[in-house]
C-alpha positions as CSV (number, residue, x, y, z in Angstrom):
1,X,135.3,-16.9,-24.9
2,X,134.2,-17.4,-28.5
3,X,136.4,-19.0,-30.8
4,X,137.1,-18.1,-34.2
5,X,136.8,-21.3,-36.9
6,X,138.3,-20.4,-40.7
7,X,136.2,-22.4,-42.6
8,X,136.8,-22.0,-47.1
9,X,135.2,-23.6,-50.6
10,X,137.8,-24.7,-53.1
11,X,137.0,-26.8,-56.1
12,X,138.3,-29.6,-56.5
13,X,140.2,-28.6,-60.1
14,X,141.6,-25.6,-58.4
15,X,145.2,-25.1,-57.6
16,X,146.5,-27.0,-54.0
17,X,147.5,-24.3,-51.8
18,X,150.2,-24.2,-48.4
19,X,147.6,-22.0,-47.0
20,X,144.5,-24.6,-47.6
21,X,145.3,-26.5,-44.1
22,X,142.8,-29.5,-43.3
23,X,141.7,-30.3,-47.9
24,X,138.1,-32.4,-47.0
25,X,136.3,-33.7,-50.1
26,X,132.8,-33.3,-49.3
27,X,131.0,-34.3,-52.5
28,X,128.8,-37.9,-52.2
29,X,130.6,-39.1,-55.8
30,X,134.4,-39.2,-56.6
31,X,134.7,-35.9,-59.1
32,X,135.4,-36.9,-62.5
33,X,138.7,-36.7,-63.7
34,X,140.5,-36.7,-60.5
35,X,143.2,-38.9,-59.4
36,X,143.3,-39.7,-55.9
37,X,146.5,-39.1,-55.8
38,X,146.3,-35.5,-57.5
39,X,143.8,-33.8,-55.0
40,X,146.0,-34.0,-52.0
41,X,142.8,-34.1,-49.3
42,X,143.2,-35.4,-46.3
43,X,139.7,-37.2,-46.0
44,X,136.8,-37.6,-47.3
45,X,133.4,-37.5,-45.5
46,X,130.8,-38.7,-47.5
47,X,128.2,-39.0,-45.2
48,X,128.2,-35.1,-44.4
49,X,126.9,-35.0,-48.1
50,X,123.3,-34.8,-49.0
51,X,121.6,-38.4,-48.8
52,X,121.6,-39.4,-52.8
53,X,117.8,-39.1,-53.1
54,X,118.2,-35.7,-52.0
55,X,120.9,-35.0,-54.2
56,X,119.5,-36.5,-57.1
57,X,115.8,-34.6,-56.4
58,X,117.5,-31.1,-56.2
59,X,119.2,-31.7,-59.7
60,X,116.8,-32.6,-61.0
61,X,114.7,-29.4,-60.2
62,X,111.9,-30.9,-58.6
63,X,112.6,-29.3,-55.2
64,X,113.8,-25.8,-54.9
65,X,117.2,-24.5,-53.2
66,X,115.3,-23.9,-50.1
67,X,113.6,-26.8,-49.9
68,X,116.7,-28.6,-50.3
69,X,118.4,-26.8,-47.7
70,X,115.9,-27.6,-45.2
71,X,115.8,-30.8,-46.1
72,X,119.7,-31.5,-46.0
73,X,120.2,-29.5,-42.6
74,X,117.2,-32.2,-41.4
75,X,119.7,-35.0,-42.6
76,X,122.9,-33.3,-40.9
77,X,120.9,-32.6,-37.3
78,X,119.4,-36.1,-37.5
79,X,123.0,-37.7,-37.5
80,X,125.3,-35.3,-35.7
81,X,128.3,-37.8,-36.1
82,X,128.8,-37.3,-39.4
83,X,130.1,-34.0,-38.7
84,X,132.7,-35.4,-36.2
85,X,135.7,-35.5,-38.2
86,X,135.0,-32.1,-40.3
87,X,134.7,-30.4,-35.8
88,X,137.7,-32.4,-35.4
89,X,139.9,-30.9,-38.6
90,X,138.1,-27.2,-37.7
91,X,139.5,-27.2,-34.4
92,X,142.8,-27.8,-35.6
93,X,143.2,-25.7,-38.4
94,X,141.7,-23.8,-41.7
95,X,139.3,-26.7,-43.2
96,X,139.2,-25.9,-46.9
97,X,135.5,-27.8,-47.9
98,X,136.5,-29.7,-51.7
99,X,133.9,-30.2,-54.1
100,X,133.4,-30.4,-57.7
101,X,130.3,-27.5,-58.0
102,X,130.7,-24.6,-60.0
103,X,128.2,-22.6,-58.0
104,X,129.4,-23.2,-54.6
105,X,126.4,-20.6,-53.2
106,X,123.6,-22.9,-54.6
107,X,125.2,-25.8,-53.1
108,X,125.1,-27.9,-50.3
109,X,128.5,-26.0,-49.0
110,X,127.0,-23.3,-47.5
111,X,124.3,-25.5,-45.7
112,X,127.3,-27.6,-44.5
113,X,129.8,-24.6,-43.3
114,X,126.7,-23.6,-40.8
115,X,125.6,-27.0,-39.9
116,X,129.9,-27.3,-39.0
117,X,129.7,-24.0,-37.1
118,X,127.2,-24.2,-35.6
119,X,128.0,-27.3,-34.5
120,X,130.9,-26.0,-32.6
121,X,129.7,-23.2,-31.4
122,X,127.2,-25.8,-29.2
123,X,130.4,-27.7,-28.2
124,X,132.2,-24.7,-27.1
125,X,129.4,-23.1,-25.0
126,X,128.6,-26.2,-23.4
127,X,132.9,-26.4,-22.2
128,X,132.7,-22.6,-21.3
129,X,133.7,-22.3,-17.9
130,X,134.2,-26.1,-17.3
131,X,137.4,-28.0,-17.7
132,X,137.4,-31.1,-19.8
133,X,138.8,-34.2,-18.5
134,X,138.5,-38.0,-20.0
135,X,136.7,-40.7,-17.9
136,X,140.4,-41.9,-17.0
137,X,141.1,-38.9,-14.8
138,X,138.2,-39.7,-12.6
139,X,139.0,-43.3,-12.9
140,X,139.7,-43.5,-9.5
141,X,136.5,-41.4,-8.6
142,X,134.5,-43.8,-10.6
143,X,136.2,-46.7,-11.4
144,X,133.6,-48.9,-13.8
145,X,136.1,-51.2,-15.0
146,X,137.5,-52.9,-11.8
């Protein structure tokens, strides 16, 4: 069974929606002129962002949007973790991805949204057919801690 994961780009200065479920900022720097208060997000993950040099290379054209993006989804694959809470808030709902860029197809969004899906995609074939318990319902199969 292949499950279906609603994941949307919303700017930051746009208009809070009911319909937005799971509001992640995902932008390495605060966006100007927002009050925490104001954006209504429920986290934010900086460390899904591009690494600043990265960031700071590809704005400053000397590496191209490809090279960026190969770069960046190097980054997300060599620290898988960082992606934990954004699988977490996909599984539960529509994650609406926040970020200050106007040009959210020339962005690191898009990078992110497959680095997420695909992400869970891995997670859910690997559970296919099996039944997920915790280590405390085996604990008395294997009990490490007594």
């Amino acid at each position: 069974m292949t499950a279906t994961y609603t994941i949307h780009f919303k700017r930051v200065y746009d208009a809070i929606d009911d319909t937005d479920g799971a509001r992640v900022l995902v932008d390495r720097l605060w966006p100007r002129g927002v009050k925490k208060e104001s954006l209504k997000h429920r986290d934010w993950c900086k460390e899904a962002c591009p690494s600043n040099d990265l960031r700071k290379a590809y704005h400053a054209e000397e590496i191209d949007y490809k090279t960026f993006a190969e770069r960046y989804f190097e980054e997300l694959s060599a620290h898988p973790d960082h992606l934990t809470p954004l699988l977490r808030y996909a599984r539960q709902s529509k994650l609406t991805l926040l970020s200050a860029v106007k040009n959210f197809e020339r962005s690191h969004l898009p990078i992110l949204k497959h680095a997420i899906l695909e992400a869970l995609n891995l997670e859910d074939q690997q559970a296919d057919d099996n039944e997920l318990s915790s280590a405390v319902c085996f604990g008395k199969d294997f009990n490490y801690w007594g």
